[in-house]
C-alpha positions in Angstrom: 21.2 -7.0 6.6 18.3 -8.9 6.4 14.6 -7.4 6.6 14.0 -9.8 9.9 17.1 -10.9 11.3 16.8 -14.9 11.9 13.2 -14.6 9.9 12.2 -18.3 9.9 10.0 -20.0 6.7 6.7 -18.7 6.3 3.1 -20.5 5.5 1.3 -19.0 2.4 0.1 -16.0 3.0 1.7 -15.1 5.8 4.0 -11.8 5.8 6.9 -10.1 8.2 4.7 -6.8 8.2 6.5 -3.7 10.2 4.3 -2.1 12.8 2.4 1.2 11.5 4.7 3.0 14.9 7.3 3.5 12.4 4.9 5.2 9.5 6.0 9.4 9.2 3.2 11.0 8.2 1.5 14.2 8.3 -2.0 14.9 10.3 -4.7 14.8 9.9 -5.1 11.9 7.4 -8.1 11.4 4.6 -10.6 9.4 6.8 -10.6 6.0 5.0 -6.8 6.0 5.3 -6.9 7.3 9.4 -9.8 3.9 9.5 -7.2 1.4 7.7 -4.5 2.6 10.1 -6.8 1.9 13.0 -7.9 -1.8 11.6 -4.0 -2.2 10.4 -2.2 -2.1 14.0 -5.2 -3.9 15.6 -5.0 -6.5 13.1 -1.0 -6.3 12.5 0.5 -4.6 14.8 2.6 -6.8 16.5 6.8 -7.1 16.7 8.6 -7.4 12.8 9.4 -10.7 13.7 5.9 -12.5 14.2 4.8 -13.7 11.2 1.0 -12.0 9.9 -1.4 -13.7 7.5 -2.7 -11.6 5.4 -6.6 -11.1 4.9 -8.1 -8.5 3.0 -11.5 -9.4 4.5 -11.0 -8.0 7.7 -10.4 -4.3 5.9 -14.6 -4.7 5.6 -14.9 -1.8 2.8 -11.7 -0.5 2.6 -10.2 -3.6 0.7 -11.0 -2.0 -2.9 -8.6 0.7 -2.0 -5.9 -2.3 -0.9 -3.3 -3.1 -4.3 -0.6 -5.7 -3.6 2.3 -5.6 -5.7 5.0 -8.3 -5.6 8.4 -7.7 -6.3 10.2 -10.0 -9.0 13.6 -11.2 -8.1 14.9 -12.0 -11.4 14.5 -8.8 -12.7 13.7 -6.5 -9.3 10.5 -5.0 -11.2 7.4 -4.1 -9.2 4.0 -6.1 -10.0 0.4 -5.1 -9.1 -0.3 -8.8 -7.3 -3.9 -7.3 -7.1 -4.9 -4.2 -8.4 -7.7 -2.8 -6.2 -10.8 -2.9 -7.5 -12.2 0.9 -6.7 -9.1 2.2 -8.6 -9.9 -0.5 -11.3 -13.8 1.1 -11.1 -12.5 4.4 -11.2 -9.7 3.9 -14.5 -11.8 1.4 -16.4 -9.4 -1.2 -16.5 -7.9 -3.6 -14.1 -3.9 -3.8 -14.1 -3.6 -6.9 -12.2 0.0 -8.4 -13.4 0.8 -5.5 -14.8 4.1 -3.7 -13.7 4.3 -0.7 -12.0 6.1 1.0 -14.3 2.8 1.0 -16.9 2.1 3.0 -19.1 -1.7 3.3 -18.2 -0.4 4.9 -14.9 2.0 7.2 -16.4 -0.9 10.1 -16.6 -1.9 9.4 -12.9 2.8 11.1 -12.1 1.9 8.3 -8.8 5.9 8.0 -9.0 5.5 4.8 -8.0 8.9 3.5 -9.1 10.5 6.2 -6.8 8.4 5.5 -4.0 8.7 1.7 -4.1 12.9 2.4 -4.3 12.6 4.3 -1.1 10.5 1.7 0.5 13.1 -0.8 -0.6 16.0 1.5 1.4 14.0 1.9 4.5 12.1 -0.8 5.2 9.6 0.9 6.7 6.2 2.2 5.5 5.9 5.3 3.8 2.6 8.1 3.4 2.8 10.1 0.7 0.5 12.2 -1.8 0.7 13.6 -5.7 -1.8 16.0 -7.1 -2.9 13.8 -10.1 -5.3 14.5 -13.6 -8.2 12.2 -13.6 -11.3 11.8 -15.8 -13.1 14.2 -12.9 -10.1 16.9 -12.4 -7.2 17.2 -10.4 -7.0 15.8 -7.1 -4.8 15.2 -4.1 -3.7 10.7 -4.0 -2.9 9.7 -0.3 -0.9 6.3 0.1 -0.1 4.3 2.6 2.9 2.2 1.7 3.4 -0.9 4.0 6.2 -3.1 2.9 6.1 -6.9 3.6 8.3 -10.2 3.2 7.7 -14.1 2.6 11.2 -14.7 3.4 12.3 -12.3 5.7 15.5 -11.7 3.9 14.5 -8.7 1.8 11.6 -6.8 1.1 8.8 -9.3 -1.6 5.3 -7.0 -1.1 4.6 -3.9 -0.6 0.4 -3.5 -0.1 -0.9 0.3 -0.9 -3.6 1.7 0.7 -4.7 4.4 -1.0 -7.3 7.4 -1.0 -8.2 11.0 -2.8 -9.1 14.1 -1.2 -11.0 16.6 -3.0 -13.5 15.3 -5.8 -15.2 11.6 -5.7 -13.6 9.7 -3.1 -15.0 6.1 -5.0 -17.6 5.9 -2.0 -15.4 6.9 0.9 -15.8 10.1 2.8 -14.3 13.3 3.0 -13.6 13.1 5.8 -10.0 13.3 8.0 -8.4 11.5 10.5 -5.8 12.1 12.5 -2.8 8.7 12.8 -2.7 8.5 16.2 
């Protein structure tokens, strides 16, 4: 079955984005990902089958915890589109066009292969959360997985939004906020 059923062509840079309605998740959230699920459904939140263009812009601040990955269809790997730029700060490196499978990740256990499988199953987006090791000690990664589509046939984005609790927060509170 199709992602959206009798999806028509899209414009560049617009997206069959799911509404947030759907997301399972835990409360409270960490605070910058409770403030991009607020901007998200009043920005995005219409039906599956009303096509979204996509602008970072309007995240204000939150955008450097936005990556994009686009999913290949020749060989169904997973690539970071845009790698956001606080997690680029925070690592040293940007891994823009690299594939999610890096190895530059592979310390961070995100399981992101795992998580972007499931996506691919449900179609709908997905909060999850890993202890991980960094350079300033362990701490707790929140996503927010949203998956997306240029063709509405399957499933060609997925956009992460992504924040730590516990430790440096690369500017953002502490803070927690509940999904509403």
């Amino acid at each position: 079955m199709p992602f959206v059923p009798k999806g028509r062509s899209l414009q560049p840079g617009e997206f069959y984005i799911p509404r947030l309605g759907q997301l399972d998740a835990p409360q409270p959230l960490p605070g910058p990902i409770g403030r991009f699920v607020a901007l998200f459904r009043v920005l995005f939140d219409a039906e599956i089958y009303v096509p979204k263009c996509l602008d970072l812009a309007a995240f204000r601040d939150l955008a450097d915890s936005i990556h994009i990955l686009v999913r290949t269809q020749a060989t169904d790997e997973w690539i970071f589109e845009r790698f956001a730029p606080a997690c680029a700060a925070c690592m040293g490196m940007d891994l823009t066009g690299a594939k999610a499978s890096d190895a530059h990740l592979a310390r961070y256990n995100l399981r992101l292969g795992e998580t972007l499988a499931r996506l691919i199953r449900q179609e709908t987006p997905i909060y999850g959360n890993a202890r991980v090791r960094t350079p300033g000690g362990r701490r707790t990664m929140h996503w927010l997985f949203v998956p997306m589509s240029n063709t509405g046939q399957i499933i060609t984005h997925c956009l992460i939004m992504f924040a730590h609790k516990g430790g440096q927060q690369h500017g953002h509170g502490q803070g927690t906020a509940d999904l509403g």
